[in-house]
C-alpha positions as CSV (number, residue, x, y, z in Angstrom):
1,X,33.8,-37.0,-103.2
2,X,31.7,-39.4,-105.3
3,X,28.2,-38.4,-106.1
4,X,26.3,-40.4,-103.4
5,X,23.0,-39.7,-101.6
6,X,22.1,-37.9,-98.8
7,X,21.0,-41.3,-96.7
8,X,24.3,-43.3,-98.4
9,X,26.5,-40.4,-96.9
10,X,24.9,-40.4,-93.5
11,X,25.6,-44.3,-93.3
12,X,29.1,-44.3,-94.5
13,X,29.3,-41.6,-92.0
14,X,27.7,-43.9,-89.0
15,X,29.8,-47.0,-89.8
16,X,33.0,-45.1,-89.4
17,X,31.6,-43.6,-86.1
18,X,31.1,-46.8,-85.0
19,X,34.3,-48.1,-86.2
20,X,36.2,-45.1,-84.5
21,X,34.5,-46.6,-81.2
22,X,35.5,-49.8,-81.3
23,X,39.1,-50.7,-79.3
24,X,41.0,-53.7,-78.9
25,X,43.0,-55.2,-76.3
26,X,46.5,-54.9,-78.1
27,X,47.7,-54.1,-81.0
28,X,45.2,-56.5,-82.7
29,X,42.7,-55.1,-85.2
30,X,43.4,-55.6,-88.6
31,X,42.7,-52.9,-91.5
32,X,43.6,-53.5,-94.9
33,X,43.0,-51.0,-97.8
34,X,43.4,-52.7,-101.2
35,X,43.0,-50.6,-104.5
36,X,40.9,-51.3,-107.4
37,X,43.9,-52.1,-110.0
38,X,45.8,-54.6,-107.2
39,X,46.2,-58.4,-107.6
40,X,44.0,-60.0,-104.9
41,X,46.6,-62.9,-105.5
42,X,49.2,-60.4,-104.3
43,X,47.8,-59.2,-101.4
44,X,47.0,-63.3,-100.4
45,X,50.7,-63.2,-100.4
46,X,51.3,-60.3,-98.1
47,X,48.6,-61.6,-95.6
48,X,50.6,-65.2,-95.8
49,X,53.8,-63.4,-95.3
50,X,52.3,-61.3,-92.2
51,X,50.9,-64.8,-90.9
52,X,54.7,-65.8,-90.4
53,X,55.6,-62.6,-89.3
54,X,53.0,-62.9,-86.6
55,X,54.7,-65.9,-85.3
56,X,57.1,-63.3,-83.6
57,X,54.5,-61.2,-81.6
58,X,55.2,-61.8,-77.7
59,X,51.6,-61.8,-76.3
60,X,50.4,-65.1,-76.9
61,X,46.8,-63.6,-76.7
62,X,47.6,-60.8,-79.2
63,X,49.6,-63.4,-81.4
64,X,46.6,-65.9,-82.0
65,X,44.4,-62.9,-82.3
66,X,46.1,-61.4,-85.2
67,X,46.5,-64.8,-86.8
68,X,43.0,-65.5,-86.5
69,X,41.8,-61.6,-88.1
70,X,44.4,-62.7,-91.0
71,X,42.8,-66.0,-91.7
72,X,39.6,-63.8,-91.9
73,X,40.9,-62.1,-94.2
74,X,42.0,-64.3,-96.1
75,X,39.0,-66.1,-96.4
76,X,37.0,-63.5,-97.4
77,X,39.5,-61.9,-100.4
78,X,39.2,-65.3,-102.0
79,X,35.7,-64.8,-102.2
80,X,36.4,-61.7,-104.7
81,X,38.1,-62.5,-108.9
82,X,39.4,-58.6,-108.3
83,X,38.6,-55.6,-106.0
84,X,35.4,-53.6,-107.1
85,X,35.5,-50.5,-109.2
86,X,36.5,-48.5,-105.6
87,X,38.6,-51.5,-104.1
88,X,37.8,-52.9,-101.0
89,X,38.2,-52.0,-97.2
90,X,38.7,-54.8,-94.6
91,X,38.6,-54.2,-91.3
92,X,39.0,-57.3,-88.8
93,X,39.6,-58.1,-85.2
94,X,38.8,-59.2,-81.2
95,X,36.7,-57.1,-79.9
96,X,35.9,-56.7,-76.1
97,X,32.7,-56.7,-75.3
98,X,33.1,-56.8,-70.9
99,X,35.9,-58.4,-68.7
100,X,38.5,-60.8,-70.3
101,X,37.2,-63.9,-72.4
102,X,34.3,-61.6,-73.9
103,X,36.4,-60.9,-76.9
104,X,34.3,-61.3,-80.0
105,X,35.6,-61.5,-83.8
106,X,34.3,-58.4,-85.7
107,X,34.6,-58.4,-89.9
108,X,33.8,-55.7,-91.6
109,X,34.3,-55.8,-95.6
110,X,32.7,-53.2,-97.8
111,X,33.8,-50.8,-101.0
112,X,34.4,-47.5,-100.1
113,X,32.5,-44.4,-102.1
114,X,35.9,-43.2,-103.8
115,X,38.6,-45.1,-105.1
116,X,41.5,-46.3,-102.5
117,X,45.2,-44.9,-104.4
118,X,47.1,-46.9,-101.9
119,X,47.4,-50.0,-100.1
120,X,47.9,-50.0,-96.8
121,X,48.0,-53.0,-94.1
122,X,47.9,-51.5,-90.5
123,X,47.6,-53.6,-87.1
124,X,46.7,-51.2,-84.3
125,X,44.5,-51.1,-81.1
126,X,42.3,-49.4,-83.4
127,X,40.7,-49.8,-87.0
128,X,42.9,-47.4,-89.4
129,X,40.3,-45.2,-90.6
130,X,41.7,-42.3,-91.7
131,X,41.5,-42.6,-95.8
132,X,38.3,-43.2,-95.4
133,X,37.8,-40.6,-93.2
134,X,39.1,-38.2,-96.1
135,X,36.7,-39.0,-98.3
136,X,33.9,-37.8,-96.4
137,X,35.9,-34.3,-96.3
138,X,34.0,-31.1,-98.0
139,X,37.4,-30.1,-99.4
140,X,35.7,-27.5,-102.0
141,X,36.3,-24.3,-100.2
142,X,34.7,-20.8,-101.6
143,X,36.4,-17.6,-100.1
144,X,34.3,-14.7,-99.0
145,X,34.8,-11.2,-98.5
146,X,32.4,-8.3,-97.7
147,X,34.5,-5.1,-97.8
148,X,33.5,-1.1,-97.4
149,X,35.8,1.6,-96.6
150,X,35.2,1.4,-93.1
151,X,35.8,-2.0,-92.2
152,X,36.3,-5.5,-94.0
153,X,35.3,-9.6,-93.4
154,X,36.9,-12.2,-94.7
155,X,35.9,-15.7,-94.2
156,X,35.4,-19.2,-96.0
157,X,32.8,-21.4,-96.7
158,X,33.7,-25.4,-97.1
159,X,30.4,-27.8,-97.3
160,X,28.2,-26.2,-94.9
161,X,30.6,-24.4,-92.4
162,X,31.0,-21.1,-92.6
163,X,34.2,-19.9,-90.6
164,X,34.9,-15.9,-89.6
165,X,38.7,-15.7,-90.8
166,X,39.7,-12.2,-89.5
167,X,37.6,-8.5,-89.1
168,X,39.1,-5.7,-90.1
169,X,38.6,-2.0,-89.3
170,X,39.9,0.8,-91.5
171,X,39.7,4.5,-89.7
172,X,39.1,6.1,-92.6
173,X,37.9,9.6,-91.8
174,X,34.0,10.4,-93.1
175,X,33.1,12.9,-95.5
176,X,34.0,16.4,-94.3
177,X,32.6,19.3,-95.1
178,X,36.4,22.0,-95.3
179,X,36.0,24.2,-98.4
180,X,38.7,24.9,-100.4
181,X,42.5,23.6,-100.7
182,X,41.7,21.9,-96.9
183,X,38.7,19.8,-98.9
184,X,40.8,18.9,-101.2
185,X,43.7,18.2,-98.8
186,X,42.0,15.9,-96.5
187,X,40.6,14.0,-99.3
188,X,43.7,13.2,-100.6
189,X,43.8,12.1,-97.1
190,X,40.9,10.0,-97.2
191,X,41.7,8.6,-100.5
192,X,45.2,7.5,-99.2
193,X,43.7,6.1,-96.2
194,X,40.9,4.0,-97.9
195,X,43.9,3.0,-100.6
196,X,46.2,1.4,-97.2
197,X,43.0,-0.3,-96.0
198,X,42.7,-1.9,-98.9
199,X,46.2,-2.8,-99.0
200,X,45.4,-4.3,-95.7
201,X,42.6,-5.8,-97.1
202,X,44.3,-7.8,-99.6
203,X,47.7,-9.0,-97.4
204,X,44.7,-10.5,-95.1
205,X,43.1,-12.0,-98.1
206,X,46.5,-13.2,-99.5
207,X,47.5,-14.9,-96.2
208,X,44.5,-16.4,-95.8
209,X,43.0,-17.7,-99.2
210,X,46.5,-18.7,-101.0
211,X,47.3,-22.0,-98.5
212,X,43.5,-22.9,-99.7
213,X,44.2,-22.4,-103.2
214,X,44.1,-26.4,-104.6
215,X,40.6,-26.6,-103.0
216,X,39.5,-22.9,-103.1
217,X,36.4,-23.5,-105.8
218,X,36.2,-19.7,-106.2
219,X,36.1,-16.3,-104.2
220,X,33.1,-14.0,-103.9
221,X,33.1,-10.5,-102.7
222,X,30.7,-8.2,-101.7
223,X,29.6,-5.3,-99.8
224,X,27.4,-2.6,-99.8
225,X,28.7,0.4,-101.8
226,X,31.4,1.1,-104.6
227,X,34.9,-0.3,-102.1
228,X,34.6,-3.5,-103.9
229,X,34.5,-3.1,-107.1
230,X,37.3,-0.5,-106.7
231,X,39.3,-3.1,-104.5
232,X,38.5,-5.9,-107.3
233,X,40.0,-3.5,-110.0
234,X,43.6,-2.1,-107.7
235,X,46.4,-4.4,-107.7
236,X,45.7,-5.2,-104.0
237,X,45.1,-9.4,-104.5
238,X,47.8,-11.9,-105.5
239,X,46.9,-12.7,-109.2
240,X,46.3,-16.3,-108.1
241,X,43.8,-15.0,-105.7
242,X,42.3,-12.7,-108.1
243,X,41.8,-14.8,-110.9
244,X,39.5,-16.9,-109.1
245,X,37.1,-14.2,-108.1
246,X,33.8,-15.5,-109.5
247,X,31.3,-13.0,-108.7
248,X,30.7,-9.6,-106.7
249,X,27.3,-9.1,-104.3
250,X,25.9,-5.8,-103.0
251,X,24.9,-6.4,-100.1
252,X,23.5,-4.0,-97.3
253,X,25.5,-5.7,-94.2
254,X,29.4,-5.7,-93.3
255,X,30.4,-8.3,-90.6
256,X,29.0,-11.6,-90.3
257,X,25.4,-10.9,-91.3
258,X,27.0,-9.6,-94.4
259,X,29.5,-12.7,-95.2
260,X,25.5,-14.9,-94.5
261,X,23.8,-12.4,-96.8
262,X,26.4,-13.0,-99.2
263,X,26.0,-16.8,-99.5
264,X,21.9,-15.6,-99.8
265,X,22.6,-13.8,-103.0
266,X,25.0,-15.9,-104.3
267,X,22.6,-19.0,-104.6
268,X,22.4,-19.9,-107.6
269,X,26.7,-20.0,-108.0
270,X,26.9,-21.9,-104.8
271,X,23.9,-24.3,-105.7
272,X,25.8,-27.1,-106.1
273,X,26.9,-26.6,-102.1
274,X,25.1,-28.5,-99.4
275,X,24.7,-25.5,-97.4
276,X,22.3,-24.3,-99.9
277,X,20.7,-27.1,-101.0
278,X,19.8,-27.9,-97.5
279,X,19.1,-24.1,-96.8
280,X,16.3,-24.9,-99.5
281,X,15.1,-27.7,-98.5
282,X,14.3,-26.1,-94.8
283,X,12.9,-23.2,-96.3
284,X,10.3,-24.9,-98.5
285,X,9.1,-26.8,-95.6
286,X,8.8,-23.6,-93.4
287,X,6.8,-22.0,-96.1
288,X,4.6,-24.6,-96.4
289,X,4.5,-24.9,-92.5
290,X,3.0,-20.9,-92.7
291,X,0.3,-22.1,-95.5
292,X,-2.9,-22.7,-94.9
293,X,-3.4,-26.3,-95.6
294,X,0.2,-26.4,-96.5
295,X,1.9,-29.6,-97.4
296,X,4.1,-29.6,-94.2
297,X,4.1,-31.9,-90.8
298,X,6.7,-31.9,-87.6
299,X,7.4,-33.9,-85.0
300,X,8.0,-37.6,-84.5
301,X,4.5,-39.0,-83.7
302,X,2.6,-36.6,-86.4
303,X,5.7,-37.3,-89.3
304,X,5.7,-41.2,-88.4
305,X,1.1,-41.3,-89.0
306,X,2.1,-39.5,-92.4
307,X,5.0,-41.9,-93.6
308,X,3.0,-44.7,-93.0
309,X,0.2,-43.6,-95.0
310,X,2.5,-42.8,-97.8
311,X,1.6,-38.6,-97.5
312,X,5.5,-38.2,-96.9
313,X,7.4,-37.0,-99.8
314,X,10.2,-35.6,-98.5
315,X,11.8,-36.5,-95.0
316,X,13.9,-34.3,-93.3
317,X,16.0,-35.6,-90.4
318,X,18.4,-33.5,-88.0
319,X,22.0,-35.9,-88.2
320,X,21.9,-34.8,-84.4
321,X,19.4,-37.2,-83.8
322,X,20.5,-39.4,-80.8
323,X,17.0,-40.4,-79.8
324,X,16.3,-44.0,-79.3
325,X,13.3,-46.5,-80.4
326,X,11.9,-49.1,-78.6
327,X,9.7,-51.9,-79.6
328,X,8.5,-53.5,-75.9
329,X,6.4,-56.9,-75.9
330,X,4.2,-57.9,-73.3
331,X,4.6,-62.0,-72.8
332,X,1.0,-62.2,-71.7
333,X,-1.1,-61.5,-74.6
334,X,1.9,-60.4,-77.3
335,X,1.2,-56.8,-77.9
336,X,4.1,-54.3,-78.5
337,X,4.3,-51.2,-77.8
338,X,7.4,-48.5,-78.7
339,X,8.4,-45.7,-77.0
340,X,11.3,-43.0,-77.7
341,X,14.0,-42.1,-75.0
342,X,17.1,-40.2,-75.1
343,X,19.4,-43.1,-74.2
344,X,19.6,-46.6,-72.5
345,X,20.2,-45.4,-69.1
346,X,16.1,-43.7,-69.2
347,X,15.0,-46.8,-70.9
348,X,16.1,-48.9,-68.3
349,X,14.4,-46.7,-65.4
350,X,10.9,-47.4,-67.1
351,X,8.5,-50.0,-65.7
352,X,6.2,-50.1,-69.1
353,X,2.8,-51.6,-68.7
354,X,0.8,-53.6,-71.6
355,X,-2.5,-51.5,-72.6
356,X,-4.3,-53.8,-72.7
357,X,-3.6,-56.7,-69.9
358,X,-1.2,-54.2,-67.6
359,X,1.5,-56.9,-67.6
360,X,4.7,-55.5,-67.4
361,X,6.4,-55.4,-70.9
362,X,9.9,-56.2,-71.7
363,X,11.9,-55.0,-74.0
364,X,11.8,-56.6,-77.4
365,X,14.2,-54.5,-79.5
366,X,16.4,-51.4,-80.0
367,X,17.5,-49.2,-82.7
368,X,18.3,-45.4,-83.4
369,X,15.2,-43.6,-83.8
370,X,17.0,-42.1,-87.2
371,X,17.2,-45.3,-88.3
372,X,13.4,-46.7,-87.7
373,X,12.5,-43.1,-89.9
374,X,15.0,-44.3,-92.6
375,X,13.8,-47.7,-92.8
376,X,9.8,-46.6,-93.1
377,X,11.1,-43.9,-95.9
378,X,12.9,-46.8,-98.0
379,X,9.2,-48.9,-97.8
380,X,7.2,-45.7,-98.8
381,X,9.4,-44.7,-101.4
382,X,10.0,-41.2,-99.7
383,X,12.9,-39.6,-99.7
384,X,15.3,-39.0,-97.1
385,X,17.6,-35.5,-96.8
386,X,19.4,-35.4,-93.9
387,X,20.2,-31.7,-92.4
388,X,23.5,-30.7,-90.4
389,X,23.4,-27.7,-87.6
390,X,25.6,-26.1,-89.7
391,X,23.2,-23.8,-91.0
392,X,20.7,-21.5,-88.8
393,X,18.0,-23.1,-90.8
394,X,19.3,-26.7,-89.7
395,X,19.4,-25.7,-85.9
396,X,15.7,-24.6,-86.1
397,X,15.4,-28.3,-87.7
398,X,16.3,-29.9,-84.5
399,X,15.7,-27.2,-81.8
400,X,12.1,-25.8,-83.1
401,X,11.0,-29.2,-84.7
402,X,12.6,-31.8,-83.1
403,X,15.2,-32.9,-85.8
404,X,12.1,-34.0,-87.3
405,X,9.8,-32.8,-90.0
406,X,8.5,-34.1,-93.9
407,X,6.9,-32.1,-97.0
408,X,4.0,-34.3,-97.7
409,X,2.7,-34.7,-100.9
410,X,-0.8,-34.0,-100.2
411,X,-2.6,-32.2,-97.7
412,X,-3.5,-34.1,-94.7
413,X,-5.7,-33.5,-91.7
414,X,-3.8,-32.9,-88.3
């Protein structure tokens, strides 16, 4: 994907969320997807041509609705000399907003973060949202294995998700104590065994890593004695595999602590990944959390008194943030007061009274609580890193901290 920030990704990623929610009464909604090297005079053409073709459509409702979305459209291309640099998504239609004769004319029109190869012209009871979808994919997929002569763990790590692909267990004998010919027997044993385990190993690795291998970055393996290195140098790995092993880790886990431990000590290879750049950003706000006087602050009251006062200088915000904000405004003397609720329906249970007259207080205005943090970041210059639940580190984020915490850039008094 295009370089873009961490705030422009998590609002590409909330328009298509809401786009995905919004349904039509018929086949109605309009998406077009126009590339950046097509003739807007062209695809005025096509929407002409699908004007006529509209004539056709049974449902007088849906018939006029689809005519109108085209005119839309129409309308607003002309307002372009040629697509931007990306090209340019439109996505137009009737939307019900209650019972019948609520319907309401959406239009969406924006450039997406990567370039559109195709053009597409879809009418649906749904926006057509899945190129744009794509783009927001982490397709750059490391492989991991952590491998010892007694058992093996192979999984992958794309973006921040780190998924268990298969556990494997070898029953090779330990060291044994014989003497003799019978030591030297029953290591030949051993040696035999630990060589079809790693046989195993590979076919496993193989079948898993080879459909991956156009977006497999690279494939680290590691472990805690000398099985690796000895697996790395047999003729156990397809050589497509193989070749893109980028680095070996001792580590002192097998299992699933050891496939985390890997990604650990293989920071600075994967420091391009999210995972690891939010894994850092977490962890310097924790350490400064443990500090005395350290430049760390949690929680939405004592994070919002610091943003304001410009201390913030780094936000971070859980994208599992739901929480609502509401402004309410008493009609009797004009103060407003905000409160933060976990949805509408506990809003609309409150009876809020004014501070200062105790008049009850109506609500003035509504947003997403992520989005009033956003907003006070932009006017204090702070920035803004938005942190999955992918990681342990972002699930202490929200679960410890409240989805909300900042790194301040000075030390301020709690």
């Amino acid at each position: 994907m295009a370089e873009v920030s961490s705030k422009e990704l998590y609002e590409f990623k909330k328009t298509l969320k809401e786009l995905a929610e919004k349904k039509g009464r018929g086949t109605e909604l309009v998406s077009v997807y126009i590339p950046p090297d097509k003739q807007l005079s062209d695809v005025g053409k096509h929407m002409r041509d699908e004007l006529g073709q509209s004539a056709n459509i049974k449902s007088k409702q849906t018939r006029k609705n689809v005519q109108s979305a085209i005119e839309v459209i129409l309308q607003r291309i002309r307002m372009f000399k040629k697509p931007p640099e990306h090209g340019l998504v439109l996505f137009v239609g009737m939307i019900p907003k209650g019972g019948p004769g609520t319907e309401k004319m959406e239009t969406y029109v924006f450039e997406p973060p990567e370039p559109i190869t195709t053009y597409w012209y879809q009418c649906n009871n749904e926006f057509f949202l899945e190129p744009l979808e794509y783009m927001i994919e982490e397709r750059e997929t490391y492989g991991l294995a952590v491998v010892d002569r007694k058992e093996a763990t192979i999984a992958t790590l794309k973006g921040k998700k780190i998924n268990i692909l298969g556990h494997l267990t070898s029953g090779v004998p330990g060291k044994h104590k014989a003497g003799g010919q019978s030591q030297r027997r029953f290591d030949r044993v051993i040696d035999l065994a630990a060589h079809e385990f790693k046989k195993r190993i590979g076919e496993h690795m193989n079948e898993a890593f080879i459909p991956l291998k156009d977006d497999l970055k690279g494939v680290i393996v590691g472990g805690p004695g000398f099985t690796k290195e000895e697996f790395i140098k047999g003729d156990y790995l397809q050589y497509e595999i193989k070749d893109k092993i980028i680095a070996t880790v001792d580590t002192s886990y097998t299992g699933e602590f050891g496939i985390r431990e890997v990604i650990d000590k293989s920071a600075d290879i994967l420091n391009d990944l999210d995972v690891m750049h939010e894994k850092k950003v977490v962890q310097k706000f924790l350490k400064e959390l443990i500090k005395d006087k350290g430049l760390a602050s949690y929680g939405e009251q004592e994070v919002k008194n610091n943003l304001i006062i410009g201390a913030v200088d780094t936000l971070l915000l859980s994208e599992d943030l739901s929480l609502l904000h509401k402004t309410f405004k008493c009609s009797s003397c004009g103060n407003k007061e905000f409160i933060t609720v976990k949805n509408q329906s506990e809003a609309d249970k409150l009876e809020k009274r004014c501070s200062k007259c105790n008049e009850i207080l109506k609500e003035d205005s509504s947003e997403l609580l992520v989005d009033y943090f956003v907003e006070k970041a932009e006017e204090m210059n702070t920035n803004v890193e938005f942190i999955s639940t992918e990681t342990e580190e972002g699930v202490q984020l929200l679960r410890a901290f409240g989805g909300i915490a900042a790194i301040l850039r000075y030390y301020v008094e709690s």
